[in-house]
C-alpha atoms as one frame of an Amber mdcrd trajectory, in Angstrom:
protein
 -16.385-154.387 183.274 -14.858-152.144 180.685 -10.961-152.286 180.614  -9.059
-149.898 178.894  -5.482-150.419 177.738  -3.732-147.181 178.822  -5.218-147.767
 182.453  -3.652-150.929 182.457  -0.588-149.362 181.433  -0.350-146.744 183.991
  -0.872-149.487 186.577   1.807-151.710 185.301   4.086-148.636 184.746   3.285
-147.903 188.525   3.894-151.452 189.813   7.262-151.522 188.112   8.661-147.327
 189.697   6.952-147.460 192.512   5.508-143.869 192.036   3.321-141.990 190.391
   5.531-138.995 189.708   8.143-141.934 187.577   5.241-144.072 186.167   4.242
-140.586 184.590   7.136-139.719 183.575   7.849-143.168 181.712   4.570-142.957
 179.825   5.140-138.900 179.256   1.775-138.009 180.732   0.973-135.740 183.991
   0.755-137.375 187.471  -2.952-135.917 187.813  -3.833-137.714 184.132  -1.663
-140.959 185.710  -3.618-140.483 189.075  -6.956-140.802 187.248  -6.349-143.439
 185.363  -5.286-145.838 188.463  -8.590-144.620 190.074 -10.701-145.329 187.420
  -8.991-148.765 187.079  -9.767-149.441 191.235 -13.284-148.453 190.205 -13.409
-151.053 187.438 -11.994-153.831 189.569 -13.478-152.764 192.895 -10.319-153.327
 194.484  -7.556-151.370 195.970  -4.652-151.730 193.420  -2.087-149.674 196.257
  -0.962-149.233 199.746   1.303-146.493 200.699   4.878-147.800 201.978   7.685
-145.574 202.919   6.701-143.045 200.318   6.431-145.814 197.819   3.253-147.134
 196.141   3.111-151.645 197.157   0.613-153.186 195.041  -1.967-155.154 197.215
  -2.167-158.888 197.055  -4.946-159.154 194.620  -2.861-156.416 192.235   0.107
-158.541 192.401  -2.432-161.270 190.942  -3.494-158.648 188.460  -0.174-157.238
 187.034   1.046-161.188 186.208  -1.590-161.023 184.141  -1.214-157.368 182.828
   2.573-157.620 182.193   2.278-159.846 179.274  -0.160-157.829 177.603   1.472
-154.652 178.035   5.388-155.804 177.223   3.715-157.369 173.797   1.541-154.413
 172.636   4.974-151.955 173.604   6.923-154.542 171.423   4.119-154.131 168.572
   4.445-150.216 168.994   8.026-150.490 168.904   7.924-152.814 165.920   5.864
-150.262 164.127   8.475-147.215 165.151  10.980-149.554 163.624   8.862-150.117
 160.281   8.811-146.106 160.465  12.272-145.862 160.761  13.119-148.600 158.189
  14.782-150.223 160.797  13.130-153.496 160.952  11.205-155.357 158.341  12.889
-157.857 155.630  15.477-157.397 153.111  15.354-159.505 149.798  18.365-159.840
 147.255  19.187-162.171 144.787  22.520-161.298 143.073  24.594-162.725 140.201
  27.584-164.190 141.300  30.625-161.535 140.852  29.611-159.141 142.900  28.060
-161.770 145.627  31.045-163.017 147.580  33.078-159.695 148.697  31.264-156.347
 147.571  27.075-157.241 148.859  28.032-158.814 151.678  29.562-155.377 153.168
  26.714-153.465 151.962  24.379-155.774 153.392  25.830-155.243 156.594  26.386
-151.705 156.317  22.527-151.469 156.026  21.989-153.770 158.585  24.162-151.914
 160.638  21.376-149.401 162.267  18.520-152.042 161.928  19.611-155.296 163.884
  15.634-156.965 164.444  15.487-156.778 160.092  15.592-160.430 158.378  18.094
-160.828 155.617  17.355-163.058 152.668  20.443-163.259 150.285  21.144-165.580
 147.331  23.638-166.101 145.017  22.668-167.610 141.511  23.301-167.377 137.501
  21.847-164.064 136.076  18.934-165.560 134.307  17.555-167.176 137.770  18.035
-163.845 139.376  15.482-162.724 136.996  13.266-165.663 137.159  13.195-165.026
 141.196  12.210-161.308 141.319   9.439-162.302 138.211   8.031-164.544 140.736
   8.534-162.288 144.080  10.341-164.869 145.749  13.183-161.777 146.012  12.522
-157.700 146.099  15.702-157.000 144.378  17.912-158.531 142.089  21.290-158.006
 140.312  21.952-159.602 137.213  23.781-159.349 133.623  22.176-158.757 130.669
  20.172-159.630 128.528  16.948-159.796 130.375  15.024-162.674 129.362  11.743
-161.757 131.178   9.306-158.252 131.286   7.835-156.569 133.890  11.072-155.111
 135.367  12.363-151.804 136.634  15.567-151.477 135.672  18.887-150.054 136.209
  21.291-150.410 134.039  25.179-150.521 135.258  28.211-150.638 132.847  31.512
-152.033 134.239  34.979-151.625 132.944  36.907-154.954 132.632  40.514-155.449
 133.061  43.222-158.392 132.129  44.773-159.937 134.941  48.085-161.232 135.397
  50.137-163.587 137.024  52.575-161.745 139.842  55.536-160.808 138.378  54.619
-161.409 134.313  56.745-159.259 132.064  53.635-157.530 130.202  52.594-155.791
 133.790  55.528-153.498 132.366  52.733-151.933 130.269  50.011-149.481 131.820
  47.526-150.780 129.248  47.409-153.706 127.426  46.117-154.556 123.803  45.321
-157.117 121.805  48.458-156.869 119.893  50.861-157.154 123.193  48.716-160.178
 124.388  49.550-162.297 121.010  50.157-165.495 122.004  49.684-165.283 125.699
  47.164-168.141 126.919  43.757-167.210 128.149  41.830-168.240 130.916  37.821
-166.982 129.445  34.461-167.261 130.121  32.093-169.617 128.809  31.838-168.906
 125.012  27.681-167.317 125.739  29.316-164.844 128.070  29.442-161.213 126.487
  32.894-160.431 128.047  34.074-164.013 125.992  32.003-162.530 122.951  33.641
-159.053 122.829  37.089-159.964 124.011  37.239-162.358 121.012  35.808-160.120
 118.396  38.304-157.015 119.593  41.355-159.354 118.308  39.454-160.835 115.382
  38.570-157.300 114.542  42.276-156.310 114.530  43.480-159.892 112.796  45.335
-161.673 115.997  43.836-164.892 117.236  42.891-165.684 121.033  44.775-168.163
 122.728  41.783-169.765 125.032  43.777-172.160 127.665  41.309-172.902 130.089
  37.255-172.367 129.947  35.330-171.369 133.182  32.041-169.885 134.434  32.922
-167.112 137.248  35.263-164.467 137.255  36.723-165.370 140.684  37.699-168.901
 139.300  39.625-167.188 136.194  41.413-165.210 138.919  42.408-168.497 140.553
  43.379-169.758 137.437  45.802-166.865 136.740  47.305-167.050 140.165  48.446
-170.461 139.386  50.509-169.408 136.461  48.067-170.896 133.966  47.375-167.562
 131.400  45.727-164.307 131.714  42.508-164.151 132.104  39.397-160.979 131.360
  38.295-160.141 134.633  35.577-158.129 136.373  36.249-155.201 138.844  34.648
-157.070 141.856  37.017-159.902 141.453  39.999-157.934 141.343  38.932-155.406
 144.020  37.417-158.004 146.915  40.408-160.333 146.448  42.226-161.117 149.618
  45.052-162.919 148.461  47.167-161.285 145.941  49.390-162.951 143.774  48.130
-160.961 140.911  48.582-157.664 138.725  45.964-156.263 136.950  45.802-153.752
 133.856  43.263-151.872 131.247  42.455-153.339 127.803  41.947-151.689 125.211
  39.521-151.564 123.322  37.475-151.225 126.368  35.429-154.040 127.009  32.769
-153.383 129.423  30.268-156.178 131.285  26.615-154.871 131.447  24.399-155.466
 134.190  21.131-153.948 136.214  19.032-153.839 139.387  16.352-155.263 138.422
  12.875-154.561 140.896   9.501-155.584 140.060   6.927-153.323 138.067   4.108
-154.755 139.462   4.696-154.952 143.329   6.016-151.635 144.923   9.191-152.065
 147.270   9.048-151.978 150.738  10.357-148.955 152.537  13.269-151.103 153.332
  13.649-152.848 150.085  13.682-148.783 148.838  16.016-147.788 151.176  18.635
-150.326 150.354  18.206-149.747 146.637  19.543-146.259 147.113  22.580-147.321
 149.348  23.703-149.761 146.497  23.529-147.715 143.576  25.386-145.374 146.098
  28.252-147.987 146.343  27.808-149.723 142.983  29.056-145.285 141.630  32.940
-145.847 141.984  32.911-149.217 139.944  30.745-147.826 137.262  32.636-147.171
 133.955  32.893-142.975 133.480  30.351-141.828 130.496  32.950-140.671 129.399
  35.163-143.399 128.317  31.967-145.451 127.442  32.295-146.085 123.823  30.415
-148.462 121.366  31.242-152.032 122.732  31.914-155.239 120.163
């Protein structure tokens, strides 16, 4: 006996409209081509797969035996030929992103979705971790696509690099929002809520008022830009702050304005040179340096930083 998998498909197609003229139709061949494939099928078996009912096809006892057996096959291979339509499409497959943690808790999580959006059967694997263990991840392939600060402590990267524009933040209502843009010289005095002292914007923020004779008033000491927003909600100094924090934050109780001498906080996508991306892994590379364009600092205010 020699099966074949598209007669076994026009029979279950058949069994399921109860014509030939719609089992055609649903598999997008001619009724003659459908016709010949049931026949050669009954030839095969050496049993009659049909009566005629009403001007609808019944399948005999012995087919309804058969297509129990059929359906599974044929539902599994359409879901592998959809799956693969889907891969096509970059609808389906897995997305893999590891992300440093400012832009992780308001600004990926709507891109994410907005990709997932079109393909709802693609796996999501997010993570949010200090920059360095971004890079240790996508070194290791354990994630397709990573955003981190710089430096970058390991090789074998493709990068791209992203320059943002910090601003201070203020407590709501604090006289020096009076002031469009604030400097070094107009923050004298006022306490600071900073970075960890190996953070670059810590690094440059301090060396902009050494470099102009004023020193920094450091208050409080903290490790993520969304906690030295908390900190200046609650009244306890101003605070060096990153555009994601600012933009993503859902609570107010804040004013926020430019420092000058610009101080900006550099970062990069960061893929692996040695294993290609996936089509998906590609497409969602282009949709966030797409969104990542309006937080970018303008070339042309980028001067030499601290």
């Amino acid at each position: 006996m020699s099966l074949r998998f598209r007669q076994l498909q026009a029979f279950h197609a058949t069994v399921e409209t109860g014509t030939v003229t719609a089992a055609a139709q649903q598999l997008g061949i001619s009724q003659p081509g459908l016709s010949n494939l049931l026949t050669q099928l009954e030839r095969e078996v050496r049993f009659a797969l049909f009566h005629r009912r009403r001007g609808r096809l019944v399948p005999t006892p012995e087919a309804d035996v058969l297509f129990r057996e059929v359906d599974t096959v044929v539902r599994g291979l359409d879901h592998v030929a959809q799956a693969v339509r889907d891969l096509q499409n970059k609808q389906a497959g897995q997305l893999q992103v590891a992300s440093q943690h400012s832009i992780s808790f308001g600004f990926l999580p709507k891109v994410i979705a907005k990709f997932a959006r079109t393909r709802p059967d693609m796996a999501i694997s997010f993570q949010s971790q200090y920059s360095s263990k971004v890079q240790e991840w996508v070194a290791a392939g354990l994630f397709e696509i990573g955003i981190c600060e710089l430096p970058l402590v390991h090789d074998g990267f493709d990068v791209h690099p992203l320059h943002f524009e910090t601003k201070i933040a203020l407590p709501a209502g604090h006289p020096l929002a009076r002031h469009s843009v604030l400097t070094p010289q107009l923050l004298e005095n006022q306490p600071f809520v900073m970075m960890g002292q190996e953070h670059m914007t810590h690094r440059r923020l301090r060396e902009a008022f050494q470099h102009v004779g004023i020193p920094i008033r450091a208050r409080v000491h903290s490790q993520l830009f969304r906690n030295l927003l908390s900190f200046v909600k609650e009244g306890m100094g101003v605070a060096l702050v990153d555009p994601f924090a600012l933009e993503f934050d859902t609570e107010g109780g804040f004013e926020a304005r430019p420092f000058q001498p610009m101080i900006l906080m550099d970062m990069a996508i960061i893929t692996s040179r040695v294993r290609p991306l996936s089509a998906v892994g590609a497409a969602f590379l282009a949709l966030l340096l797409d969104e990542l364009r309006p937080f970018q600092a303008s070339p042309a205010k980028d001067e030499p930083r601290p």
